[in-house]
C-alpha positions as CSV (number, residue, x, y, z in Angstrom):
1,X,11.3,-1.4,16.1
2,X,8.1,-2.2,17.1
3,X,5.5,-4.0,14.2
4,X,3.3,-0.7,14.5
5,X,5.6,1.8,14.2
6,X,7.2,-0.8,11.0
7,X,3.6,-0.2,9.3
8,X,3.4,3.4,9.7
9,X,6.6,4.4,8.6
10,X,5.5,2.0,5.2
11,X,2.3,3.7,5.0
12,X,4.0,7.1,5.4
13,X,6.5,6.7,2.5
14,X,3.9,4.9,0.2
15,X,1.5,7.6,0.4
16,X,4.6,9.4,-1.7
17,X,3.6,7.0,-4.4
18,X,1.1,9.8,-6.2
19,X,4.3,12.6,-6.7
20,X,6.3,9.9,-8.7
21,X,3.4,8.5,-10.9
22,X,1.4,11.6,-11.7
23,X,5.4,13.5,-12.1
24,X,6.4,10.8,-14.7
25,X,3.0,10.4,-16.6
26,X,3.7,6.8,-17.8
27,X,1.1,4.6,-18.7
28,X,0.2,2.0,-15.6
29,X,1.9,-0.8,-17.3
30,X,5.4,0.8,-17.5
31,X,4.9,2.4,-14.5
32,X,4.1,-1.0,-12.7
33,X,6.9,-2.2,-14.2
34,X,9.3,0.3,-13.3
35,X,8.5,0.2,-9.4
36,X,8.8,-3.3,-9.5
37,X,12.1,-3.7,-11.3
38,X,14.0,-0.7,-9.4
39,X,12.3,-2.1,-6.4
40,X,13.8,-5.6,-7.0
41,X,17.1,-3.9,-7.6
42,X,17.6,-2.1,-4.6
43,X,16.2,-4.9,-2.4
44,X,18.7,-7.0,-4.6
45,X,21.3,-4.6,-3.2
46,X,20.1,-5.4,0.5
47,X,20.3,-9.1,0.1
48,X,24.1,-8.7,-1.0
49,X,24.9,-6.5,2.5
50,X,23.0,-8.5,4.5
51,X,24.3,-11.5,2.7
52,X,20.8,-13.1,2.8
53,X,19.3,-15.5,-0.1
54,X,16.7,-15.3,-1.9
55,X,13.8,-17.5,-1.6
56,X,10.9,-18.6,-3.9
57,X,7.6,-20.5,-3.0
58,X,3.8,-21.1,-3.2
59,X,3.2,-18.9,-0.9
60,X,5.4,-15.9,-1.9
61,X,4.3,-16.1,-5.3
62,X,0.8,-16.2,-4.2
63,X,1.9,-12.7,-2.5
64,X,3.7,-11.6,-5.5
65,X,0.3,-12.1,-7.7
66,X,-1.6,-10.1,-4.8
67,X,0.9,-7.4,-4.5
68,X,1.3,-6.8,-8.6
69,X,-2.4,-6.6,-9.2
70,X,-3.0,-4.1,-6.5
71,X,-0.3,-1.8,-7.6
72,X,-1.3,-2.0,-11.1
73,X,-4.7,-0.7,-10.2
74,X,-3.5,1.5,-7.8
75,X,-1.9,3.0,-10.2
76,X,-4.7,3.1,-13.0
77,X,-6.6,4.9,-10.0
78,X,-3.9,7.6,-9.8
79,X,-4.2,8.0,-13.2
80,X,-7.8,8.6,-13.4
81,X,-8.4,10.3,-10.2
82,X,-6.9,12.3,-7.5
83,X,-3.9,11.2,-5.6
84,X,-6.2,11.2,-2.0
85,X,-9.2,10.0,-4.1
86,X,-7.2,6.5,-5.3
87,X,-5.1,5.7,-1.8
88,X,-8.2,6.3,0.3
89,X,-10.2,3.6,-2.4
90,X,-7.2,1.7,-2.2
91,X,-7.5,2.1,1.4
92,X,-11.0,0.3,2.0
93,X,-8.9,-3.0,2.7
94,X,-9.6,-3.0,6.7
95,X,-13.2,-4.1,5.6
96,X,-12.1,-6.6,3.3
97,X,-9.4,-8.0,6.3
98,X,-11.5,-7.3,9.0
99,X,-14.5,-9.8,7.6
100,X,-11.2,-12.1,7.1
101,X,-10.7,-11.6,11.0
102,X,-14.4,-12.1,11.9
103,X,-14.5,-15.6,10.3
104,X,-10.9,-16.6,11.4
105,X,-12.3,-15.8,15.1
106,X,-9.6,-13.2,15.9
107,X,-11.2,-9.2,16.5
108,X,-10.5,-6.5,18.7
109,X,-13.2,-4.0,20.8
110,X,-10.1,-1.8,19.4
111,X,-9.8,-2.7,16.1
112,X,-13.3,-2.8,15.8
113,X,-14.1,0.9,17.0
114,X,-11.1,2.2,15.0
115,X,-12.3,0.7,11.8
116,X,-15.8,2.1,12.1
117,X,-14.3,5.5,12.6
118,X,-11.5,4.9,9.5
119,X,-14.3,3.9,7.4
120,X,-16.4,6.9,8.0
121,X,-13.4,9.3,7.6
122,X,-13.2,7.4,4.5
123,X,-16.6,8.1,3.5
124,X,-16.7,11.9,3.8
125,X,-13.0,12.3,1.8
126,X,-15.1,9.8,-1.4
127,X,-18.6,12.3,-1.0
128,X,-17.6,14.5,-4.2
129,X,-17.4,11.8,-6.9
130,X,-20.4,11.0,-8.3
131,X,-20.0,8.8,-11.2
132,X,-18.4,5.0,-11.6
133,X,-15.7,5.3,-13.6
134,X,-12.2,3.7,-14.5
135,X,-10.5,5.2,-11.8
136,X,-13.0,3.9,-9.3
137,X,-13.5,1.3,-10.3
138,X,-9.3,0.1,-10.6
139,X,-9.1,2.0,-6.9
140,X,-11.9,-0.1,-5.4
141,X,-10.4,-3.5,-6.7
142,X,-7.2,-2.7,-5.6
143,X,-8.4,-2.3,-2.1
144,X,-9.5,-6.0,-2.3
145,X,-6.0,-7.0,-3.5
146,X,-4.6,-4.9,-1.2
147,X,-6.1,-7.1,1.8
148,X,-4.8,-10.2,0.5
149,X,-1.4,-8.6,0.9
150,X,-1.3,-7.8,4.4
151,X,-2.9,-11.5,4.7
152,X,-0.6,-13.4,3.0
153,X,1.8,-11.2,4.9
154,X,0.5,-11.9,8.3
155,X,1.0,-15.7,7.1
156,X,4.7,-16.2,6.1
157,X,5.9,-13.1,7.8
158,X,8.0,-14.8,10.3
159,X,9.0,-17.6,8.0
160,X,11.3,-15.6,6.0
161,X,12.8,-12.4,6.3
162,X,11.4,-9.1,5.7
163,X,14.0,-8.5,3.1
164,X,13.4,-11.9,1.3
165,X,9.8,-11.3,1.3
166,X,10.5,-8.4,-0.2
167,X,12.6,-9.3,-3.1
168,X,10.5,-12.2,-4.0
169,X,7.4,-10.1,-3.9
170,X,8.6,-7.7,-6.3
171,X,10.7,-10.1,-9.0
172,X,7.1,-12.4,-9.0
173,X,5.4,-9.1,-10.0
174,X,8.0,-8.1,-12.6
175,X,8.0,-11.1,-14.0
176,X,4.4,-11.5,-14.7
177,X,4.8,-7.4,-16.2
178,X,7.3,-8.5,-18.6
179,X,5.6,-9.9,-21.6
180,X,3.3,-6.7,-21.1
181,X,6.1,-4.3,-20.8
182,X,6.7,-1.5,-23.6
183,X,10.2,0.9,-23.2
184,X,8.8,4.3,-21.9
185,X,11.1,6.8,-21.5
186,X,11.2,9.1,-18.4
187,X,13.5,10.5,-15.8
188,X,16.0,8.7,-14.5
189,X,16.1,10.0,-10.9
190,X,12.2,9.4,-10.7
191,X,11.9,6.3,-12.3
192,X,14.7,5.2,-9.2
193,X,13.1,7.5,-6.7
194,X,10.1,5.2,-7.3
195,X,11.9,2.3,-7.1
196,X,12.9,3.3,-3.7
197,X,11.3,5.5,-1.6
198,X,7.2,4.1,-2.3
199,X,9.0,0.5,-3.0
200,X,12.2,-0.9,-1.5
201,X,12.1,0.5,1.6
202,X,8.4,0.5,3.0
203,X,7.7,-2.7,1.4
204,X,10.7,-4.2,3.4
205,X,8.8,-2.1,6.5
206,X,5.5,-3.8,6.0
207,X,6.3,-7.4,5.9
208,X,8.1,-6.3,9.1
209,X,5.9,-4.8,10.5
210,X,2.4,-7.5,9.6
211,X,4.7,-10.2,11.2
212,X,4.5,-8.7,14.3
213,X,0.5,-6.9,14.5
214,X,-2.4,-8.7,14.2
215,X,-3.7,-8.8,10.4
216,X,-6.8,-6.7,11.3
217,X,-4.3,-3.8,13.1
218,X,-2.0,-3.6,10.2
219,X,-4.0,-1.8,7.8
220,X,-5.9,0.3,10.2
221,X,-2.2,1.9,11.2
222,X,-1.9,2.3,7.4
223,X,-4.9,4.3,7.1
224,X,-2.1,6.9,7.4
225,X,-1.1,6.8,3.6
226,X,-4.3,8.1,2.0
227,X,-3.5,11.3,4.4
228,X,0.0,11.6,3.2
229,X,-1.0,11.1,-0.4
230,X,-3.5,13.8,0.1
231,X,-0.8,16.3,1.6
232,X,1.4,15.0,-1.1
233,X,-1.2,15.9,-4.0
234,X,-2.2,19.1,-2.3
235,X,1.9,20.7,-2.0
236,X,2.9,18.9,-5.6
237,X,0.0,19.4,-7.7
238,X,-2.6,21.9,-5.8
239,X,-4.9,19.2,-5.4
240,X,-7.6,20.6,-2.7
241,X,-9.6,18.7,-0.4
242,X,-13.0,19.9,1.0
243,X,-14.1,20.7,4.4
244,X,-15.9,17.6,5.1
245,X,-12.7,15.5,3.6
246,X,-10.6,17.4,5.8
247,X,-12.9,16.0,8.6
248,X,-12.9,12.5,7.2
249,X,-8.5,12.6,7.0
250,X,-9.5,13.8,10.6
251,X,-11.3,11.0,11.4
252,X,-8.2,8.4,9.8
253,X,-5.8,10.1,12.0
254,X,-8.0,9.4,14.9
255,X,-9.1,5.7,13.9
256,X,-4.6,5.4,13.8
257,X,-4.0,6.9,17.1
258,X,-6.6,4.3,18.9
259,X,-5.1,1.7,16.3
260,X,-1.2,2.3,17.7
261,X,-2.3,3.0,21.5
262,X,-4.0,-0.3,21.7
263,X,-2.2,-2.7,24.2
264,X,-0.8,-5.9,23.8
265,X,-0.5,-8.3,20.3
């Protein structure tokens, strides 16, 4: 599989993220904590049938840290906001890698005209809020975490496996949620949809997939999951989007398509 179509699969089964959080209605802590640990488990399972081992270092628990802030305050977005509304906040992480890219000397005519486009299809979907609130304020952060996962990524993906990456990722997160953790009930068939379908599996995509794009291209292509998470909220929970954020998903699509047709690594 090529790295591309790796990162859009990912993006396309996180932006199914919104259904299980806003279905369960757990506080972001427990919910955190419950996509971490049910992540960790069914990666666990992989590393048995693969009969890989797990590994631990500065570097994956520097990715760990990244990856269990941003989905905490994804998930405090979700919370506050709509499901398009936090994954498209979440989302502004091309600007925070592409400045990343700019310094390290490595940009694309490609990557660059994609982004711009992204980033206004991103601007008409955020035109109806109007107020600074929790929920923006969690989404917008987590955007900045967010790009220093698909940097550290791009670092150590070809160190380790995707599925060791994984694993480690997740158990560094759930062990930082522990002492934070209260027992929440909720349903049991969520709780491990959550732990697979938004976790295990396109997490395992992802660090695929960034070991083989360039950093800057990775979370272009994932532009994708604020437009899934918006179909997701408008079939699940009736959320609506407006004509002009209709354009701006528009736009996303488009800023993907030049994003995946773009030649050579």
């Amino acid at each position: 599989m090529r790295g591309e179509g790796a990162v859009l699969i990912s993006a396309v089964m996180m932006g199914t993220l919104p259904f299980f959080i806003k279905s369960l209605s757990l506080p972001p802590v427990s919910s955190t904590f419950y996509r971490m640990f049910f992540g960790a488990f069914f990666v666990g399972l992989f590393l048995l049938i693969r009969r890989e081992r797990p590994v631990f270092s500065i570097s994956l628990v520097m990715l760990g840290l990244f990856n269990v802030t941003e989905v905490f305050l994804y998930i405090t977005a979700i919370t506050h906001l709509s499901a398009a509304m936090a994954a498209l906040l979440l989302y502004m992480a091309p600007i925070y890698v592409m400045v990343y890219s700019i310094f390290q000397g490595r940009i694309s005519k490609n990557s660059v005209i994609s982004l711009v486009i992204g980033i206004a299809g991103l601007y008409l979907l955020l035109l109806p809020e109007k107020e600074l609130n929790i929920g923006l304020i969690s989404g917008i952060l987590s955007g900045v975490a967010y790009a220093g996962v698909f940097i550290m990524l791009s670092k150590i993906g070809r160190t380790y496996s995707p599925i060791q990456i994984t694993f480690s990722n997740l158990a560094v997160g759930m062990t930082i949620l522990v002492p934070f953790f209260r027992f929440e009930t909720g349903s049991i068939p969520l709780i491990l949809g959550l732990g697979l379908i938004p976790t295990a599996i396109p997490f395992i995509l992802l660090s695929y997939g960034m070991a083989r794009v360039r950093v800057e291209k990775g979370p272009i292509i994932a532009l994708i999951e604020p437009v899934t998470a918006g179909m997701v909220g408008y079939l699940a929970f009736s959320e609506i989007l407006s004509g002009l954020q209709l354009a701006g998903a528009a736009m996303i699509l488009s800023a993907v398509f030049i994003a995946l047709n773009e030649k050579g690594e």
